[in-house]
MDTraj code that builds the backbone (N, CA, C; nanometers):
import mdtraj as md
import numpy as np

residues = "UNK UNK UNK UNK UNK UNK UNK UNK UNK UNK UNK UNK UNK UNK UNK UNK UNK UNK UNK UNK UNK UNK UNK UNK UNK UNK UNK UNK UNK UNK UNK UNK UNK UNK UNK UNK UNK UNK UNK UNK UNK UNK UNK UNK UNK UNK UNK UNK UNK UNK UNK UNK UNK UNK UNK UNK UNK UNK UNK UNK UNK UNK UNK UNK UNK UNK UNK UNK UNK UNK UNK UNK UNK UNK UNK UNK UNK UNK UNK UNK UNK UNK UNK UNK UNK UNK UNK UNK UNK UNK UNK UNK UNK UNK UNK UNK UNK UNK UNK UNK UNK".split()
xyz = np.array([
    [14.8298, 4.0896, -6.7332],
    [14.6986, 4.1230, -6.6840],
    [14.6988, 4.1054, -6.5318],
    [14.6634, 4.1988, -6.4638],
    [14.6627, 4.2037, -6.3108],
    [14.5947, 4.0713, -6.2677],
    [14.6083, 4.0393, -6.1574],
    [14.5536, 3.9367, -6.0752],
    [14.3795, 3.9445, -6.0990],
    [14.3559, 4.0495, -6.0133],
    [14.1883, 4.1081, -6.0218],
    [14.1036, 4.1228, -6.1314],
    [14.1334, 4.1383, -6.2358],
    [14.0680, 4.1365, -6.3721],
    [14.0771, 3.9917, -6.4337],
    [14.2177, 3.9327, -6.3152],
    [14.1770, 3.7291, -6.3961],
    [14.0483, 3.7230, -6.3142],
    [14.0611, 3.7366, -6.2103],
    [13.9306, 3.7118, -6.1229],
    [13.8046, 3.7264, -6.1434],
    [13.7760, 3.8488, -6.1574],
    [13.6784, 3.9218, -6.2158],
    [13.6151, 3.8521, -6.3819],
    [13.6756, 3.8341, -6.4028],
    [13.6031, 3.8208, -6.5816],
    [13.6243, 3.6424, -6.5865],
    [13.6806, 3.5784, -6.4506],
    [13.6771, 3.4320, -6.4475],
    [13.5035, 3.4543, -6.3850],
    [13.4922, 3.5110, -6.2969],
    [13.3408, 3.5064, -6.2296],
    [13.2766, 3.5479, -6.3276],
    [13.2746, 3.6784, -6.4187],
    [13.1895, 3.6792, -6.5200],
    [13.1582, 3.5823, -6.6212],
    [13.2184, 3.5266, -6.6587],
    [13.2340, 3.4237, -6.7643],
    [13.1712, 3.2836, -6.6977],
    [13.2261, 3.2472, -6.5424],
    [13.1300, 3.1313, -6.4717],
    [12.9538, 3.1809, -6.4639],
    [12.9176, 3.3149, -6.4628],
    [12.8045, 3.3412, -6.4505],
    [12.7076, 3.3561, -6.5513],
    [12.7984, 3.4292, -6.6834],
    [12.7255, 3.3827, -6.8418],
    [12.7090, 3.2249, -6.8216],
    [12.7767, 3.1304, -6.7966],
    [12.7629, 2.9675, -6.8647],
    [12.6859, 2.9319, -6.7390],
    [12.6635, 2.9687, -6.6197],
    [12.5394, 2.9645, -6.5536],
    [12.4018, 3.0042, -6.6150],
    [12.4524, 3.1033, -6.6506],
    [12.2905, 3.1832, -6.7387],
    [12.2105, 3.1183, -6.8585],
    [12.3180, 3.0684, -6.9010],
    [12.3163, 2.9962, -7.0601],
    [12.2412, 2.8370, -7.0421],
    [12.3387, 2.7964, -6.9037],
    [12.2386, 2.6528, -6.8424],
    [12.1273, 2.6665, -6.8042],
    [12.1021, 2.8163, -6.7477],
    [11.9674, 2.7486, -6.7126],
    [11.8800, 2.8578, -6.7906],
    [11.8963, 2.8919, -6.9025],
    [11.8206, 2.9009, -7.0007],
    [11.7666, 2.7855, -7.1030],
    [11.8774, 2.6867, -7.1212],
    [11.8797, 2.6200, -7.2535],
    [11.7791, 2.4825, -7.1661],
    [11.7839, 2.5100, -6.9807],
    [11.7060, 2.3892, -6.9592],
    [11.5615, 2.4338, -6.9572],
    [11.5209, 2.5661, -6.9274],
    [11.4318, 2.6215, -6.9412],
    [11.3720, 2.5984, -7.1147],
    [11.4244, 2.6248, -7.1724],
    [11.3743, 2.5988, -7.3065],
    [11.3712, 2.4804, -7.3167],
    [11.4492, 2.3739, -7.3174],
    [11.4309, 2.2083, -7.3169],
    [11.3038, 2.1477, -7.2306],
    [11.2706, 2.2287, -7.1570],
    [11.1448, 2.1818, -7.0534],
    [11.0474, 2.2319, -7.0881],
    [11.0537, 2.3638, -7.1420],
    [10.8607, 2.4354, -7.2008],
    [10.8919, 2.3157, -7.3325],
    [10.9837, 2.2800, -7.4309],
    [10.9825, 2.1996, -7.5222],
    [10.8845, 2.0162, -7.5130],
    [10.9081, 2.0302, -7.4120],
    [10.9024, 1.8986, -7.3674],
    [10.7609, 1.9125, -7.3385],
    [10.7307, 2.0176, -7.2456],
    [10.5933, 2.0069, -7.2096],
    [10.4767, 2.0191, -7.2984],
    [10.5026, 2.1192, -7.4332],
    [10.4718, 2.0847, -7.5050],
    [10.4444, 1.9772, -7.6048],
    [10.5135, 1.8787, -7.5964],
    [10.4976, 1.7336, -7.6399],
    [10.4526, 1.6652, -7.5765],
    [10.4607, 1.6989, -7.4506],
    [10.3302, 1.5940, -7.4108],
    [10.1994, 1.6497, -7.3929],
    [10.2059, 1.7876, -7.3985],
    [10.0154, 1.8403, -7.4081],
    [10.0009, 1.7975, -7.5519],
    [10.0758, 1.7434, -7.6752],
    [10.0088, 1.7363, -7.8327],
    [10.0182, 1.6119, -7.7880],
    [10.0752, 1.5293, -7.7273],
    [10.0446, 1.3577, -7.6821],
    [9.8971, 1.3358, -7.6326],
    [9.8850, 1.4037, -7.5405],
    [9.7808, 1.4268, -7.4979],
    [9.6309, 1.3887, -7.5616],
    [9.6662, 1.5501, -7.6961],
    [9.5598, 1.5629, -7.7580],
    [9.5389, 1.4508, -7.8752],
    [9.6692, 1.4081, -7.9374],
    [9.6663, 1.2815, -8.0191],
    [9.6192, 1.1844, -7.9933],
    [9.6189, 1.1103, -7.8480],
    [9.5269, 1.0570, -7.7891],
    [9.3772, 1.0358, -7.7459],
    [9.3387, 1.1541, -7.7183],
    [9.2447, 1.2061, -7.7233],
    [9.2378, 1.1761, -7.6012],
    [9.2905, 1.2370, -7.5027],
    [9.2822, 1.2701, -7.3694],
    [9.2455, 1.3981, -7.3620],
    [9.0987, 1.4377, -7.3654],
    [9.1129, 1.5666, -7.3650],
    [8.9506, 1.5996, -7.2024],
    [8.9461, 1.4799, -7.1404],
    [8.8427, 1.5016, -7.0633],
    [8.8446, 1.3963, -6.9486],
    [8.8121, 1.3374, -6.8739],
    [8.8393, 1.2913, -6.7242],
    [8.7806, 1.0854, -6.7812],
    [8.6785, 1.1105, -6.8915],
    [8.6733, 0.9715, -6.9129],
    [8.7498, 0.8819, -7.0150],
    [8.8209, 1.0110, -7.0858],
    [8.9548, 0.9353, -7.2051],
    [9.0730, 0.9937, -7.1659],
    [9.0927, 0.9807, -7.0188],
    [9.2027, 0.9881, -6.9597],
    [9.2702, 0.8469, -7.0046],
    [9.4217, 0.8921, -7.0236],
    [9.5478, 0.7930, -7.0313],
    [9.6074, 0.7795, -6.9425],
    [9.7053, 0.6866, -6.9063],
    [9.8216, 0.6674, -6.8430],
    [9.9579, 0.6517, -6.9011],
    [10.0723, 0.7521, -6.8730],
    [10.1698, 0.7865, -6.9371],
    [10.3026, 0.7219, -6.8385],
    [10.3536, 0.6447, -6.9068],
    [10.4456, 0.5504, -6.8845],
    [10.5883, 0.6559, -6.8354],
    [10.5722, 0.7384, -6.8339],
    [10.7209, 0.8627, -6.7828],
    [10.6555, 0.9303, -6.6130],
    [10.5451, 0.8522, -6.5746],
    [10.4921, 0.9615, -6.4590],
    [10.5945, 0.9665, -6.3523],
    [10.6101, 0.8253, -6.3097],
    [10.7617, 0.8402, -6.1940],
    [10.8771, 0.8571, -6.2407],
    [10.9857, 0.8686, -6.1799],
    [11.1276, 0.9562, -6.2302],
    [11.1940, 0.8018, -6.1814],
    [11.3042, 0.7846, -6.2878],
    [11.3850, 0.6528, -6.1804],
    [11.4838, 0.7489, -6.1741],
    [11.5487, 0.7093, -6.0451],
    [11.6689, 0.7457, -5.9394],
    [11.7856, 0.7425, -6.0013],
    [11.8409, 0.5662, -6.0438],
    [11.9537, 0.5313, -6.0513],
    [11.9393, 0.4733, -6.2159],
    [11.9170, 0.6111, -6.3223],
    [11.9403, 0.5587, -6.4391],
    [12.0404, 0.6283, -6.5043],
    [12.1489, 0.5469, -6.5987],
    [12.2138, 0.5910, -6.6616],
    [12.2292, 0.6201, -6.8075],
    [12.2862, 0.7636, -6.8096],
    [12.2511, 0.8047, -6.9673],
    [12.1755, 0.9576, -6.9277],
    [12.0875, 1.0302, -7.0574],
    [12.1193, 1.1583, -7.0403],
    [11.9614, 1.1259, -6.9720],
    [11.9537, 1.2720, -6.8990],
    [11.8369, 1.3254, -6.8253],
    [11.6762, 1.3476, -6.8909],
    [11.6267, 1.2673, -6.8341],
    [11.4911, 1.2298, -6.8553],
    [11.4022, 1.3737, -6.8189],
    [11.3752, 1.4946, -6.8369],
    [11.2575, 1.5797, -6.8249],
    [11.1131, 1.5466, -6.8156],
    [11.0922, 1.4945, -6.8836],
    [10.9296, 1.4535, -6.9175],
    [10.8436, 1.4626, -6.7813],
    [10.9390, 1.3982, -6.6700],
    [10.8701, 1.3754, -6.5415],
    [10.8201, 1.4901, -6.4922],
    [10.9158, 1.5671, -6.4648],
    [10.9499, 1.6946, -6.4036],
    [10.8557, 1.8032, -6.5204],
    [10.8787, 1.7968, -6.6108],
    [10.7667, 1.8719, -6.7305],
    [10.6153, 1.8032, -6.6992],
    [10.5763, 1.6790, -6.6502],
    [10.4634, 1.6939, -6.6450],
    [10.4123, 1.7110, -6.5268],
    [10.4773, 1.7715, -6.4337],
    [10.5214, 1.7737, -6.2872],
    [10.4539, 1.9423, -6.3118],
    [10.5263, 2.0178, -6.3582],
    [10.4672, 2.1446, -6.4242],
    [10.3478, 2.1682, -6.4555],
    [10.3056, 2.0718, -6.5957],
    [10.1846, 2.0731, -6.6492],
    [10.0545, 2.0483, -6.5536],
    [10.1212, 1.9299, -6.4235],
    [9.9890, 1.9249, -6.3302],
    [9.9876, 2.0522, -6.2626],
    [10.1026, 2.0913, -6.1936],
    [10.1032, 2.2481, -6.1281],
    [10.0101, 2.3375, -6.1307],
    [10.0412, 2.4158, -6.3054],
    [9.9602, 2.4886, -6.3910],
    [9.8477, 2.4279, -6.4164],
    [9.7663, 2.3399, -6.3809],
    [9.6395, 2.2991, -6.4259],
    [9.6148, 2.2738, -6.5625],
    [9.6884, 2.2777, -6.6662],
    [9.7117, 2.2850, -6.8281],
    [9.6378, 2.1041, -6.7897],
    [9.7211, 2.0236, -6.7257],
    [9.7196, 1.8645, -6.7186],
    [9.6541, 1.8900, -6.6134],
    [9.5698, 1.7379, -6.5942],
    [9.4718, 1.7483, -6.4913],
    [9.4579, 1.6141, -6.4524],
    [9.5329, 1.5356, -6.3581],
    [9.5010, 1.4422, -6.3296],
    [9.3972, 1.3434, -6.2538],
    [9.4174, 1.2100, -6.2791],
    [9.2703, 1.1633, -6.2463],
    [9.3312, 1.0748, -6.0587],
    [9.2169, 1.0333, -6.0377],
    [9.2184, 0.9321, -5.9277],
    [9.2696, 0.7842, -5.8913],
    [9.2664, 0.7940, -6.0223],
    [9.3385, 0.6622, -6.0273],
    [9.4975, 0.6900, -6.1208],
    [9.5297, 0.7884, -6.0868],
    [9.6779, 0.7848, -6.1954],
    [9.6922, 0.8704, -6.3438],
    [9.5881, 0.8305, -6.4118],
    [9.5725, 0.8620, -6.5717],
    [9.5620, 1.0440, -6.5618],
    [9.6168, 1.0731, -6.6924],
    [9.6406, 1.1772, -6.7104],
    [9.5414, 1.2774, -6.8687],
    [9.4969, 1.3576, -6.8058],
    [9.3921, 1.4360, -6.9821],
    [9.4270, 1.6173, -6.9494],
    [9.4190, 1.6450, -7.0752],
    [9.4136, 1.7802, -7.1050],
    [9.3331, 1.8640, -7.0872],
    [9.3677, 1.9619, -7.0056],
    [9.2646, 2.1005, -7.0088],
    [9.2803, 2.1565, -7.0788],
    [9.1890, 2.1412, -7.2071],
    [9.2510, 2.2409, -7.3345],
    [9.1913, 2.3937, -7.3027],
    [9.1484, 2.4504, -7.2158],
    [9.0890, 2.5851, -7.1734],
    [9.2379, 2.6094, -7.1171],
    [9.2712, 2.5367, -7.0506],
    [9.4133, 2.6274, -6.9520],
    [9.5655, 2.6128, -7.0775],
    [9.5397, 2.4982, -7.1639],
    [9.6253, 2.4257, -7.2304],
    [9.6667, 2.5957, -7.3414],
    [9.5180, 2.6024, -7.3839],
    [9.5498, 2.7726, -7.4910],
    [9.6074, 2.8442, -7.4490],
    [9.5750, 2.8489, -7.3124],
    [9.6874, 3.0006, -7.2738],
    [9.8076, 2.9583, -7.2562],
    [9.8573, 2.8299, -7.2612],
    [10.0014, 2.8236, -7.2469],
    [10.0750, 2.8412, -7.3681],
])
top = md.Topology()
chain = top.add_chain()
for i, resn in enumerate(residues, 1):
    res = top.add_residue(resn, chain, resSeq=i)
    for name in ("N", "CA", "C"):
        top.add_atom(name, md.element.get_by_symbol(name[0]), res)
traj = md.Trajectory(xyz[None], top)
């Protein structure tokens, strides 16, 4: 097999398992975010005075073992307005923005 076709189908093949990563984190993160909007509602955080506080809000730096999302997913959820945080920290559901997700 020529030189150029190792090349070629080595870059194709690095760019599928690129594609594939950041699909499968994309799906692991709408997954996630979804568990914590039904946390949410199990709680009954669903309005600014039965707001909770969720023990995943800061990210630690230097932990070992596999990758924590939750942060970064509810990092999202405030984004999108779905989550709506309070003034003092605590966290409740916009179940109006929450449906359309």
């Amino acid at each position: 097999m020529p030189e150029s076709t190792q090349i070629i189908l080595g870059m194709l093949a690095l760019l599928i398992v690129l594609i594939l990563a950041m699909l499968g984190t994309g799906w692991w993160t709408k997954k996630i975010c979804l568990a914590i909007m039904r946390e949410l509602e199990t709680k009954g955080a669903v309005n600014e005075a039965k707001a909770v506080a969720l023990q995943y809000d800061k990210s630690e730096y230097f932990k070992i073992g596999y990758r924590d999302y939750r942060p970064k997913a509810l990092e999202m959820l405030v984004i999108s307005e779905a989550v709506c945080r309070t003034e003092d920290g605590r966290y409740y559901l916009n179940q109006e923005k929450a449906k359309a997700i």
